[in-house]
KELO-751335 format. One record per atom (N, C-alpha, C): x negated, y negated, z. Coordinates in Angstrom, 1 decimal. Atoms other than C-alpha are relative to their C-alpha. Example, Ala and Ser with C-alpha at 12.3 -4.5 7.8 and 13.67 -1.06 7.14 Angstrom:
REM KELO-751335
{site {-0.9 1.2 0.0}},
{site {-12.3 4.5 7.8}},
{site {-0.9 -1.2 0.0}},
{site {0.9 1.1 0.0}},
{site {-13.7 1.1 7.1}},
{site {0.8 -1.1 0.8}},
END
This chain:
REM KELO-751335
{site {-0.8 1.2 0.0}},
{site {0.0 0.0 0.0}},
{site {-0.9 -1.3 0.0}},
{site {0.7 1.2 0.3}},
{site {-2.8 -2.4 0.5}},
{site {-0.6 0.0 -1.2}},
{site {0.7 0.0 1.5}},
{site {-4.8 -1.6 -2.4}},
{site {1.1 -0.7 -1.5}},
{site {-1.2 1.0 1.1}},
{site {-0.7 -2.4 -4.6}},
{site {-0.5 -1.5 1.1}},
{site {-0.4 1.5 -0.5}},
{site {-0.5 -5.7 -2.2}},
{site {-1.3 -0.7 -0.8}},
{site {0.9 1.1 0.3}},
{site {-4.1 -6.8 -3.2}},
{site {-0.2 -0.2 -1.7}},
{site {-0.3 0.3 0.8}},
{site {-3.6 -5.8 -6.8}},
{site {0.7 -1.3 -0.7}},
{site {-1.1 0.6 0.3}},
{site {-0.4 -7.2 -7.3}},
{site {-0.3 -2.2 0.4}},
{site {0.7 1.1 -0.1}},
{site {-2.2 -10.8 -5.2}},
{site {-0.7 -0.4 -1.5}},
{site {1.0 -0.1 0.9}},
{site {-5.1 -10.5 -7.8}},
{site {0.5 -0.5 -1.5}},
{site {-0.6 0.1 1.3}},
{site {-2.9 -10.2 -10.8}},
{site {0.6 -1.9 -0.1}},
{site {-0.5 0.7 -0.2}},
{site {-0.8 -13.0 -9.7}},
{site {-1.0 -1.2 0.0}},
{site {0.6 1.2 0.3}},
{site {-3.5 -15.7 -9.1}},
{site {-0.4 -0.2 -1.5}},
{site {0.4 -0.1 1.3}},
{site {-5.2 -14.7 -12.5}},
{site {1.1 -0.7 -0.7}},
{site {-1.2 0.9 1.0}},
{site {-2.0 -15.7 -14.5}},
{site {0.7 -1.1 0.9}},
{site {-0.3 1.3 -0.1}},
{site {-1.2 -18.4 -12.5}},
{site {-1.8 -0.9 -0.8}},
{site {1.4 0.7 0.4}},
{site {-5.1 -19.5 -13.3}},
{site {0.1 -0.4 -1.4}},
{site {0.4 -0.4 1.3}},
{site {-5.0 -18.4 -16.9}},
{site {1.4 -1.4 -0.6}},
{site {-1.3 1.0 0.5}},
{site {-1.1 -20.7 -17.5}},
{site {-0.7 -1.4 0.5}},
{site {0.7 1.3 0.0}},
{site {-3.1 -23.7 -16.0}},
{site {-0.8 -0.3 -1.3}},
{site {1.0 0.3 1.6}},
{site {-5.6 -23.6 -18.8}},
{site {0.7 -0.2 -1.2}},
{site {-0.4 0.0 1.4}},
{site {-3.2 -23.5 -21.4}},
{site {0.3 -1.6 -0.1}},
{site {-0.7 1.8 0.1}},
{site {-2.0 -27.7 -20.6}},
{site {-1.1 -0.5 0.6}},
{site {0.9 1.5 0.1}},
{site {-4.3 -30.5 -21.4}},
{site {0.0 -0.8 1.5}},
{site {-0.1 0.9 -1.1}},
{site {-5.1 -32.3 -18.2}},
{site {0.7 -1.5 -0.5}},
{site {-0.3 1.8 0.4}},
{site {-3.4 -36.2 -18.2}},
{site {-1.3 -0.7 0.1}},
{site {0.8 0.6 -0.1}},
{site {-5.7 -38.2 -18.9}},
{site {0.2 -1.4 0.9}},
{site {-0.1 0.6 -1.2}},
{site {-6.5 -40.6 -16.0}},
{site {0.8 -1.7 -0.9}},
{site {-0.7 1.2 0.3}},
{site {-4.3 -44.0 -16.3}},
{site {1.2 0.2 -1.1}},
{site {-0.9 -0.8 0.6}},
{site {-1.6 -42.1 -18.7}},
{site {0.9 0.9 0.3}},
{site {-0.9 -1.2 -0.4}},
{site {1.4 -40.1 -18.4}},
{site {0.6 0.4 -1.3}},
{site {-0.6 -0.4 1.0}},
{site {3.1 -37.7 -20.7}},
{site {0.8 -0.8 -0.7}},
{site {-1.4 0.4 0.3}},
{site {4.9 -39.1 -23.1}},
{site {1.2 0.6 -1.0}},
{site {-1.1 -1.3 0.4}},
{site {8.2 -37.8 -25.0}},
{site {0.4 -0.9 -1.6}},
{site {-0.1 1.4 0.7}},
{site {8.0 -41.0 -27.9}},
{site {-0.6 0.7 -1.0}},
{site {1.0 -0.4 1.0}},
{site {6.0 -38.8 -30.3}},
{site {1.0 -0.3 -1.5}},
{site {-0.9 0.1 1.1}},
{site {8.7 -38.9 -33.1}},
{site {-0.2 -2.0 -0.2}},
{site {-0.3 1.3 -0.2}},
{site {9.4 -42.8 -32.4}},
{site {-2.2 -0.5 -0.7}},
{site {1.1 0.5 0.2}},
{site {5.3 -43.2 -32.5}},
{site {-0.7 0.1 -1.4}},
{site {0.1 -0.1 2.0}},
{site {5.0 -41.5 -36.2}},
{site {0.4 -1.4 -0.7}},
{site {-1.1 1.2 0.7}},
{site {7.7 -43.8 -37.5}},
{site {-0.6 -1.4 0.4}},
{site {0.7 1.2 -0.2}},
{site {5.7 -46.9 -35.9}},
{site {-1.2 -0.2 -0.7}},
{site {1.3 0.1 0.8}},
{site {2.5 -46.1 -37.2}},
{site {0.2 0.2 -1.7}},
{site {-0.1 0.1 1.5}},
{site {3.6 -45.3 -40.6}},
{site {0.7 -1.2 -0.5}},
{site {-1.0 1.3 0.1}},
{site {5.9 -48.5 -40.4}},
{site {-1.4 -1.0 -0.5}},
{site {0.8 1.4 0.1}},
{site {2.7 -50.5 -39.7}},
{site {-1.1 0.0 -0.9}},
{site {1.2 -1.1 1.1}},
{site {0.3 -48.3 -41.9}},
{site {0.3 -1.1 -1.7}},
{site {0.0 0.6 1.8}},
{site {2.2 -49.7 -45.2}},
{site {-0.8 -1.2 -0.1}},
{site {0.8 1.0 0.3}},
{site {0.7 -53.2 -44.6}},
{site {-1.6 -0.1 0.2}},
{site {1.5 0.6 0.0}},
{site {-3.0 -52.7 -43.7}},
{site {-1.0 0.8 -1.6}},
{site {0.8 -0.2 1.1}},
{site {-5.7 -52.3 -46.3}},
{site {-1.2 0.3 0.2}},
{site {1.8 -0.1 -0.1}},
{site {-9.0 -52.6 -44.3}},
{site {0.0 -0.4 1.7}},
{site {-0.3 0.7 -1.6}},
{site {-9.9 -53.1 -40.4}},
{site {-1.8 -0.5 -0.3}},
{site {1.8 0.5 -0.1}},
{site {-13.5 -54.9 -39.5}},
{site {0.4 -0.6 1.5}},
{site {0.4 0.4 -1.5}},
{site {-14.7 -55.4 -35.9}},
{site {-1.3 0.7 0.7}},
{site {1.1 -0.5 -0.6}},
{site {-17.4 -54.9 -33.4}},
{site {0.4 1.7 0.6}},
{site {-0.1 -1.3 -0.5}},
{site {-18.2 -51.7 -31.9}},
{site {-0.8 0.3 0.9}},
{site {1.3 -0.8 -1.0}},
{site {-20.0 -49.9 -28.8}},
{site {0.0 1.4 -0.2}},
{site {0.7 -1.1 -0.4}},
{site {-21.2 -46.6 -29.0}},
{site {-0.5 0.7 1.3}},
{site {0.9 -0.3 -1.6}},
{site {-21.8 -44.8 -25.7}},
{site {0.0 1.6 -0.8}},
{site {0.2 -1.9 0.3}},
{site {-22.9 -40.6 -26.3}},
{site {-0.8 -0.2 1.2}},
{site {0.4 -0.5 -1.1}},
{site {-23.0 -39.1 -23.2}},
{site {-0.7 1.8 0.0}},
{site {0.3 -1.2 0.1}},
{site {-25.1 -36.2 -22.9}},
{site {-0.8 0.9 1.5}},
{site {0.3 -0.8 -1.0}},
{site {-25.1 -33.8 -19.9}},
{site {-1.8 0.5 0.9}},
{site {1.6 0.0 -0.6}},
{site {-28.4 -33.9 -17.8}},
{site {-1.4 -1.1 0.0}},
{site {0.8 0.9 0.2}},
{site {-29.5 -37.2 -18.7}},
{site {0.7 -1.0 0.8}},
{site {0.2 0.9 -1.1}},
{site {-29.5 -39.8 -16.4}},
{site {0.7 -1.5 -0.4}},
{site {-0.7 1.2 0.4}},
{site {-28.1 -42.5 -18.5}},
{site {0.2 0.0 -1.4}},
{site {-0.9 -0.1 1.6}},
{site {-25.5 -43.0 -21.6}},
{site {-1.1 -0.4 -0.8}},
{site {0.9 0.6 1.4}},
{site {-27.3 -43.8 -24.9}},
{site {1.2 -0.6 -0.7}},
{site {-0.6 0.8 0.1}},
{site {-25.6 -47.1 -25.7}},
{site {-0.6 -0.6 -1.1}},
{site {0.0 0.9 1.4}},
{site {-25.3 -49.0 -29.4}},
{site {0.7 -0.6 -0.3}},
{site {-1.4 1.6 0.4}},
{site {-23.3 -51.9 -30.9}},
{site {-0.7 -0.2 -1.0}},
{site {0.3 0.7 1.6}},
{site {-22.9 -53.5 -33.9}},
{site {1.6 0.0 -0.7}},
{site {-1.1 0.5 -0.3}},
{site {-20.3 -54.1 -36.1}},
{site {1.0 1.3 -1.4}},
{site {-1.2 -1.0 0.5}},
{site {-17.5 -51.7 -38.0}},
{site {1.1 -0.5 -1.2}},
{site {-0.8 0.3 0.8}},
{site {-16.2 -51.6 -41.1}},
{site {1.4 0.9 -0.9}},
{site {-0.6 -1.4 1.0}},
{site {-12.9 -49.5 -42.7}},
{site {0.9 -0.3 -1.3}},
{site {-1.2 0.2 1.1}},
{site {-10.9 -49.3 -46.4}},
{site {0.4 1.1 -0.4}},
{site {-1.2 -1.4 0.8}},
{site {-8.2 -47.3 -47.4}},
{site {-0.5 0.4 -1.0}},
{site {-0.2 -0.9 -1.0}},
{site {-8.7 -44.7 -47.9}},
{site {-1.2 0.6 0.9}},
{site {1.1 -1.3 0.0}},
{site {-12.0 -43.1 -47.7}},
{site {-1.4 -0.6 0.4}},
{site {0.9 0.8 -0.4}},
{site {-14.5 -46.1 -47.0}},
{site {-0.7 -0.2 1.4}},
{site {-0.3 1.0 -1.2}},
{site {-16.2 -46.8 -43.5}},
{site {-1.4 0.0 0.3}},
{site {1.4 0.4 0.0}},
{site {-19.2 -48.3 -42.4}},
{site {-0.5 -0.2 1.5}},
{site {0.4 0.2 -1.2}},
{site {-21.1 -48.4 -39.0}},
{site {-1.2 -1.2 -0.2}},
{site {0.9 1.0 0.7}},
{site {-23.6 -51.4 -39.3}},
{site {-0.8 -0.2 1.3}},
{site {1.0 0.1 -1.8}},
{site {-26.1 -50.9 -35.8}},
{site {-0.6 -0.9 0.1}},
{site {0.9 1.2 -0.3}},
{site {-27.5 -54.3 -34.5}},
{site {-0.9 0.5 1.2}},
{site {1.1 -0.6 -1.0}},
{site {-28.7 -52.5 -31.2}},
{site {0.5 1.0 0.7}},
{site {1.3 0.7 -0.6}},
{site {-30.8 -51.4 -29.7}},
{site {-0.8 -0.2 -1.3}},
{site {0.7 0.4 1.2}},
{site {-32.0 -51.3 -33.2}},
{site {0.6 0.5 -1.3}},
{site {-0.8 0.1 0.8}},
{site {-30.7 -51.8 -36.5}},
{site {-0.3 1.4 -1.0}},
{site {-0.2 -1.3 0.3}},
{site {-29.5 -48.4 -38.3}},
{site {1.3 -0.5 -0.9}},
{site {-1.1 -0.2 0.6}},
{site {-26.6 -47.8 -40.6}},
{site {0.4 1.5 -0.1}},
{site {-0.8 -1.0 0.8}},
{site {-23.8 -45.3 -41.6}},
{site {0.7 0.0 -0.4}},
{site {-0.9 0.1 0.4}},
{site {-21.8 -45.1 -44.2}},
{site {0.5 1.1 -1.0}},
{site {-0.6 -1.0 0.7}},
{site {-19.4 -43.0 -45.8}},
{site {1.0 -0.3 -0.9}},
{site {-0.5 0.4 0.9}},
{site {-17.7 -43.2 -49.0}},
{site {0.5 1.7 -0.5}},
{site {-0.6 -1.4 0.7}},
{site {-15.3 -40.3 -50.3}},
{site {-0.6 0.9 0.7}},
{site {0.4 -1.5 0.1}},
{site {-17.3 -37.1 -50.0}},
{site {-1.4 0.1 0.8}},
{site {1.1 1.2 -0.4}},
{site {-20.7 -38.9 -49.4}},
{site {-0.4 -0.6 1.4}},
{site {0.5 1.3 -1.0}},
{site {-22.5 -40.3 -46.2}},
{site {-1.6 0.0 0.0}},
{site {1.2 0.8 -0.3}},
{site {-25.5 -42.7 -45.8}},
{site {-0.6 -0.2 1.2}},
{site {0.7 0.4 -1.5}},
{site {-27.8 -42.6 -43.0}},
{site {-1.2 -0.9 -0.1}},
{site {1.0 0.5 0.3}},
{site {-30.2 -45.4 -43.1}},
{site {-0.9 -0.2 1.9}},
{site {0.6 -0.5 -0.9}},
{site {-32.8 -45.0 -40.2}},
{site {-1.3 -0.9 -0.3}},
{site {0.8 0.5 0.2}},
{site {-36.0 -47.5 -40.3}},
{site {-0.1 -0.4 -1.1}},
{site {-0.1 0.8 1.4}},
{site {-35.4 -48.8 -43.5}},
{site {0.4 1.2 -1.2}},
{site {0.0 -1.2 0.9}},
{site {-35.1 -45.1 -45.2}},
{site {1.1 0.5 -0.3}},
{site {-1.5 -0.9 0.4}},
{site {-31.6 -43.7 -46.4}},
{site {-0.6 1.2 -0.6}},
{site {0.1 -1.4 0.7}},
{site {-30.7 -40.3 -46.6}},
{site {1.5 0.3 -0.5}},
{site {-1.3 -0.5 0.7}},
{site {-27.6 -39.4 -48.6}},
{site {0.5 1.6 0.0}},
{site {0.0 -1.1 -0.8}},
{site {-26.0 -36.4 -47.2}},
{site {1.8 0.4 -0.4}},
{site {-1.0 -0.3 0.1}},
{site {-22.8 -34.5 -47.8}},
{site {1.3 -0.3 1.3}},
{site {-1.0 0.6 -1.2}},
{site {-19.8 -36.1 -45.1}},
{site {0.0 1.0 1.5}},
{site {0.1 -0.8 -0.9}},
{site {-19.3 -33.3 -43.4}},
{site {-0.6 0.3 0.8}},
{site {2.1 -0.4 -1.1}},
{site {-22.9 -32.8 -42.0}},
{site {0.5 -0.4 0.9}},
{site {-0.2 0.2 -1.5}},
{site {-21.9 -35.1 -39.3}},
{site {1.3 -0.1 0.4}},
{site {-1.3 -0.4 -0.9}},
{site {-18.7 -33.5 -37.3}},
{site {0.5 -1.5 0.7}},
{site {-0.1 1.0 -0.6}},
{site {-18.9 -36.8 -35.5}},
{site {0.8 -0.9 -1.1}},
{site {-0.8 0.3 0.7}},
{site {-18.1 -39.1 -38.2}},
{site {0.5 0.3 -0.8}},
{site {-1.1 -0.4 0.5}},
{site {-16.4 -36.8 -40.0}},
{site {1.3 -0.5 0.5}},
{site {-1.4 0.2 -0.7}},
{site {-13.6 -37.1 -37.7}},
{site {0.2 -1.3 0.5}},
{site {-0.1 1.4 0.1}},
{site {-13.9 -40.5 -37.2}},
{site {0.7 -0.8 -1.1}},
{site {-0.4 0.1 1.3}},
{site {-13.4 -40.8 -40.9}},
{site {1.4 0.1 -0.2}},
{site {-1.2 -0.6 0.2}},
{site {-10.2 -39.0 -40.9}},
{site {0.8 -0.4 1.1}},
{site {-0.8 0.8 -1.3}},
{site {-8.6 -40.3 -37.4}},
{site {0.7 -1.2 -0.8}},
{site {-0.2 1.0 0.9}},
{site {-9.2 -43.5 -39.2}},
{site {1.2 -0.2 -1.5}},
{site {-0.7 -0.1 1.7}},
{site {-7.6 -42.6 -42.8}},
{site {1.3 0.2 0.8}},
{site {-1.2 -0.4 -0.6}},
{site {-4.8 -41.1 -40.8}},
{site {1.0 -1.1 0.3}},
{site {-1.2 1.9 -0.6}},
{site {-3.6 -44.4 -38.6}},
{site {0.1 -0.6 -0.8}},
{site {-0.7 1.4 1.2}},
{site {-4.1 -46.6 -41.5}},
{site {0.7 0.7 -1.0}},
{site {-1.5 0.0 0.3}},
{site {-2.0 -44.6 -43.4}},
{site {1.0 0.6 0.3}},
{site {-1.0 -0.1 -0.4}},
{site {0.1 -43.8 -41.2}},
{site {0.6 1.8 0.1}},
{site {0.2 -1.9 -0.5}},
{site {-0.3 -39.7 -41.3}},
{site {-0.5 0.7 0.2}},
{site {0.2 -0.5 -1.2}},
{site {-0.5 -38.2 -38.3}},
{site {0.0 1.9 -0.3}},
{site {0.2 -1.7 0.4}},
{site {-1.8 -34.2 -38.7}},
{site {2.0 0.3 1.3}},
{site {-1.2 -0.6 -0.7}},
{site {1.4 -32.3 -37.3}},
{site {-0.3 1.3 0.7}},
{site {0.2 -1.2 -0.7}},
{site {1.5 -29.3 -34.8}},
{site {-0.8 1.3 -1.0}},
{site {-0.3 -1.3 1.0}},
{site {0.2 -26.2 -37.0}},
{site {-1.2 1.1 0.9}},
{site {0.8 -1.0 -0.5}},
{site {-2.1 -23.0 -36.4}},
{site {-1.6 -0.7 0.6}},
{site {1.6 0.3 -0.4}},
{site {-5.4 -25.0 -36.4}},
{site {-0.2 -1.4 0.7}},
{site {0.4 1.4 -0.5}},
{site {-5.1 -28.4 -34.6}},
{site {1.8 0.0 0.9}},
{site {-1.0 -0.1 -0.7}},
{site {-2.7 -29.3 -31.7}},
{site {0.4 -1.5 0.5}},
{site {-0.3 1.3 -0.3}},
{site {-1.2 -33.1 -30.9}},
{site {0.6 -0.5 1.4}},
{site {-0.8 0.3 -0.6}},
{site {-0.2 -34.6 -27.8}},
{site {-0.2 -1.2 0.5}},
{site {-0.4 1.9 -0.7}},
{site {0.9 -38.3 -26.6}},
{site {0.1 -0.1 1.0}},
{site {-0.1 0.3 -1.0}},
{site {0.3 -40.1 -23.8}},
{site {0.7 -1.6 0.0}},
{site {-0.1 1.6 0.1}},
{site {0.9 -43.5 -22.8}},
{site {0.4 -0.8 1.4}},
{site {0.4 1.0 -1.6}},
{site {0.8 -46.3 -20.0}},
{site {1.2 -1.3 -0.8}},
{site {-1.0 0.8 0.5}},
{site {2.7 -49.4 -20.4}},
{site {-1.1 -0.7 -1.2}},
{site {0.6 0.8 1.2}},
{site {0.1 -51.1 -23.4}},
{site {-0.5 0.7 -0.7}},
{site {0.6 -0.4 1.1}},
{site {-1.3 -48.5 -25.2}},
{site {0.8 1.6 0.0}},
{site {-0.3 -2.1 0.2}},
{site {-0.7 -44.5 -26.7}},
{site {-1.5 0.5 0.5}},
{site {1.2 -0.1 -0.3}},
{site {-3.5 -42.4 -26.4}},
{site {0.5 1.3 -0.5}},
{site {-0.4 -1.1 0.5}},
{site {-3.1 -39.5 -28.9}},
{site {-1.1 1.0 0.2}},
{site {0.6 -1.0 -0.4}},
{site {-4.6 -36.1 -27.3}},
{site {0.0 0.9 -1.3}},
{site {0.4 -1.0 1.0}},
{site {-6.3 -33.9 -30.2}},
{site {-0.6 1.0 -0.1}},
{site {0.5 -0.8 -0.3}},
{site {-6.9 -30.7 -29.8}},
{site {-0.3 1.6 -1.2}},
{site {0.0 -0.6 0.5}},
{site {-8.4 -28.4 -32.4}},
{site {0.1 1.4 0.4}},
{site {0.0 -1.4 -0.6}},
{site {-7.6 -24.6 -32.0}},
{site {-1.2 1.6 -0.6}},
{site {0.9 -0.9 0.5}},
{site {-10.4 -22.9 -34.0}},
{site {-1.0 -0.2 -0.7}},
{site {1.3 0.0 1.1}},
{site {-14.0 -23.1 -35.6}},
{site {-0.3 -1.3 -0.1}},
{site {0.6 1.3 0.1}},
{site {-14.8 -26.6 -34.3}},
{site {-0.5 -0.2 1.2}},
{site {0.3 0.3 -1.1}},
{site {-17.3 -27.9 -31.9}},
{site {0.6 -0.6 0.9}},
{site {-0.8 0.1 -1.5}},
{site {-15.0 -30.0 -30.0}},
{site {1.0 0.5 0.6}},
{site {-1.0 -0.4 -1.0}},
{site {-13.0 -29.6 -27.4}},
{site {1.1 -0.8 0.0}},
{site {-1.1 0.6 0.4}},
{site {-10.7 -32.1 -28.0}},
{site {-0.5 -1.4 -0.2}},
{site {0.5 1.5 0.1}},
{site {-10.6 -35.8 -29.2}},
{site {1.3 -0.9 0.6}},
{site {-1.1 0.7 -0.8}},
{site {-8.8 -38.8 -27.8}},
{site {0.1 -1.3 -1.2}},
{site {-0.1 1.0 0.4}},
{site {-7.8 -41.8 -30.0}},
{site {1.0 -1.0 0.5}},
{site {-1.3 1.0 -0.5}},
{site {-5.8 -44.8 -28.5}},
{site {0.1 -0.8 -0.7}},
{site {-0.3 1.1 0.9}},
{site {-4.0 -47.5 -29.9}},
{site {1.1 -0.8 0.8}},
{site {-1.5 0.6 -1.1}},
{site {-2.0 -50.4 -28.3}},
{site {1.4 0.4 -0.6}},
{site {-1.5 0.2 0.4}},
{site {1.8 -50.7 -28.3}},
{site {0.3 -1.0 -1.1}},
{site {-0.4 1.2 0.8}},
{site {1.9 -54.2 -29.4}},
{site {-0.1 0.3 -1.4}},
{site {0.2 0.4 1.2}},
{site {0.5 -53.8 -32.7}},
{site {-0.6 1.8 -1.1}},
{site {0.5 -1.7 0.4}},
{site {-0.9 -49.7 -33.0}},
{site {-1.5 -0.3 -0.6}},
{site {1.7 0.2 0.3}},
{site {-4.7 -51.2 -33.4}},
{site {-0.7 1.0 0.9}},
{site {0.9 -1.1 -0.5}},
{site {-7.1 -48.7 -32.8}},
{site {-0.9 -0.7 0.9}},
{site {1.2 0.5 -1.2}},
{site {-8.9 -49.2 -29.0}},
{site {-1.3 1.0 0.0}},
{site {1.0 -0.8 0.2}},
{site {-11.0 -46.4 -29.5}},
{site {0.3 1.2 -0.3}},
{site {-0.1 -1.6 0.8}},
{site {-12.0 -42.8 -30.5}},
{site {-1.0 0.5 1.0}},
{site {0.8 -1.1 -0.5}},
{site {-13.6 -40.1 -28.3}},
{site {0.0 1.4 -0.2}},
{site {0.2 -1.5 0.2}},
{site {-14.9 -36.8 -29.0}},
{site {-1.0 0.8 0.3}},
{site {0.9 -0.7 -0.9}},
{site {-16.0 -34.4 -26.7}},
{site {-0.3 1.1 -0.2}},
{site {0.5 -1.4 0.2}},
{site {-17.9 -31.4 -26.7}},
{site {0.6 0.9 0.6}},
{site {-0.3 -1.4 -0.9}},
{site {-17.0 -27.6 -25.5}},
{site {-1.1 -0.1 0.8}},
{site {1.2 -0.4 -1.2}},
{site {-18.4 -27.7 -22.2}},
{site {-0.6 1.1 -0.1}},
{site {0.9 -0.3 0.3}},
{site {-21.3 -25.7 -22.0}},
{site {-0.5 0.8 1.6}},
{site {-0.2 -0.3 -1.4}},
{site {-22.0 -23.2 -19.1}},
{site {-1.1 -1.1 1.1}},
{site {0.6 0.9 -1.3}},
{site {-22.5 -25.0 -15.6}},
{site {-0.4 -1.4 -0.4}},
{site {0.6 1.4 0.4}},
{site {-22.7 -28.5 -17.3}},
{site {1.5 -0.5 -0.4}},
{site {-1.6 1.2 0.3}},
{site {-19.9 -31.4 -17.6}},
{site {-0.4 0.2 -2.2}},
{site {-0.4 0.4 1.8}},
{site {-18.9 -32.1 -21.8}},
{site {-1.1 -0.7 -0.2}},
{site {0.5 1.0 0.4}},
{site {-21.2 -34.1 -23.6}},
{site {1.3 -0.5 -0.8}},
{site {-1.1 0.6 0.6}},
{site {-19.0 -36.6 -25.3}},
{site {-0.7 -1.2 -0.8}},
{site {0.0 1.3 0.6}},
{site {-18.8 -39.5 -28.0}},
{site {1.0 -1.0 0.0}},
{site {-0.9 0.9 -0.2}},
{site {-17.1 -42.4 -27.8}},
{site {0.1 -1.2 -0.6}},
{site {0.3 1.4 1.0}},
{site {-16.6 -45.7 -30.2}},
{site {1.0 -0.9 0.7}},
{site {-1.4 1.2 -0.9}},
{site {-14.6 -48.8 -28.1}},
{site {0.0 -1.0 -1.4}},
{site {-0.2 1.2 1.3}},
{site {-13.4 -51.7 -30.9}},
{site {0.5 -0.9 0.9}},
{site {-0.5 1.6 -0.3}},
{site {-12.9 -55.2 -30.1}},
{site {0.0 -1.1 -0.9}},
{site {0.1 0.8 1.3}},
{site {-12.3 -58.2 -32.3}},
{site {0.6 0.8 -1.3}},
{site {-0.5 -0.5 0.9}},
{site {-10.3 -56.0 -34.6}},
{site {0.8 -1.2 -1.0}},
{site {-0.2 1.0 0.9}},
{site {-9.6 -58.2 -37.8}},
{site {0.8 1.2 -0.9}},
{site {-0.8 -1.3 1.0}},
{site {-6.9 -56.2 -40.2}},
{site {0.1 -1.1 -1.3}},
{site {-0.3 1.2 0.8}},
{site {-6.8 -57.1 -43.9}},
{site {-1.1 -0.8 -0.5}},
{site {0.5 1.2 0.1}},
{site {-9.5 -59.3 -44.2}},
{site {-0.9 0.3 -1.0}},
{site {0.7 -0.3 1.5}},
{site {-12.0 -59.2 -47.9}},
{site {-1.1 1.3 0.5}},
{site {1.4 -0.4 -0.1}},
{site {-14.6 -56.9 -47.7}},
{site {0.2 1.1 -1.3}},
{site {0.5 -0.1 1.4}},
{site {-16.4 -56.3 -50.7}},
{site {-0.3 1.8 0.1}},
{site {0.6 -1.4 0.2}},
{site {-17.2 -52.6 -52.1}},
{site {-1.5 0.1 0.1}},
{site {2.0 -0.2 -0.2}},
{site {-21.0 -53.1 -51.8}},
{site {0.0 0.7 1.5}},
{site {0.1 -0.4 -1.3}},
{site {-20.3 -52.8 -48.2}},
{site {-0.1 1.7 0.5}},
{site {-0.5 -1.7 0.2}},
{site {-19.5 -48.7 -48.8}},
{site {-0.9 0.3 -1.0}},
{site {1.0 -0.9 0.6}},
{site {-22.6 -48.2 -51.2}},
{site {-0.9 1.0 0.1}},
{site {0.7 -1.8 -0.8}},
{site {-24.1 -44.5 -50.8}},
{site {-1.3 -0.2 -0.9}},
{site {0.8 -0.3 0.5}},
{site {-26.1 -44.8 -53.6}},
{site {-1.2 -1.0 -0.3}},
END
């Protein structure tokens, strides 16, 4: 009888353990929200009018065992659809840019032209991006999983891929007022006995709309 009671215990914590894991923690200053239909329809409402965003940007990548973030800025450029540019002022001046299929990594004065993909980072940066400005949002399916949060000023769309990708999930926010992108983060599968490493891009000064010339997006 003890050997059933301690089973039967055993089993019992296990799948309470195991049903925890299946739901996304809230992310801190956010609560669920139930708006996801309403939030489509906003963003594709506001999607028809933009064309291009430009603003500054910080860079933090946090990486597990190091003592302090690795911090960059400079300033950010994007066009519909497939255009976007990182332009590094500091700590020292770097570029990336990606055009269609295409990205540029310029590094000490040297570009290397590299197929998009290569870097998972801004790949999905890329595509977050293309998404909000036009307004289409991936939907539930086998390989990626969506869920909304929100506070009283901003969303904060939880993204959770389900197969054959380094991260663990990404976070994208965007206010209420207007659905301008506050940032993008994308974290790593933790890693035994170590916190996530993570990436993170904050925007401020977001300008929608405004000229920017096709040179700006040259690969070649």
């Amino acid at each position: 009888m003890k050997n059933l009671f301690r089973n039967i215990t055993v089993g019992v914590i296990a799948m309470m353990m195991s049903v925890g894991s299946v739901f996304a923690e809230v992310p801190a200053g956010f609560k669920a929200s139930s708006s996801m239909e309403k939030f489509r329809n906003d963003m594709l409402s506001t999607a028809k009018s933009m064309t291009t965003l430009r603003s500054d940007f910080v860079q933090t990548k946090h990486i597990s065992g190091m003592t302090k973030d690795i911090v960059s800025s400079g300033e950010f450029c994007f066009k519909k659809d497939d255009k976007l540019s990182l332009d590094y002022k500091k700590p020292m001046p770097s570029q990336i840019i990606v055009n269609g299929s295409k990205i540029k990594m310029v590094s000490g004065g040297r570009p290397t032209v590299m197929d998009a993909n290569a870097n998972p980072v801004i790949a999905n940066l890329k595509k977050m991006m293309s998404d909000c400005l036009s307004g289409q949002l991936p939907t539930n399916s086998k390989d990626i999983k969506l869920d909304l949060y929100e506070n009283d000023t901003q969303y904060l769309v939880y993204v959770t891929p389900k197969a054959g990708s380094r991260a663990d999930h990404m976070e994208v926010v965007v206010t209420k007022a207007d659905y301008t992108i506050v940032s993008f983060k994308m974290v790593d599968k933790p890693k035994a006995n170590k916190e996530s490493d993570y990436m993170q891009f904050t925007f401020t000064n977001m300008k929608r709309n405004t000229a920017i010339d096709d040179s700006v997006f040259k690969v070649q």
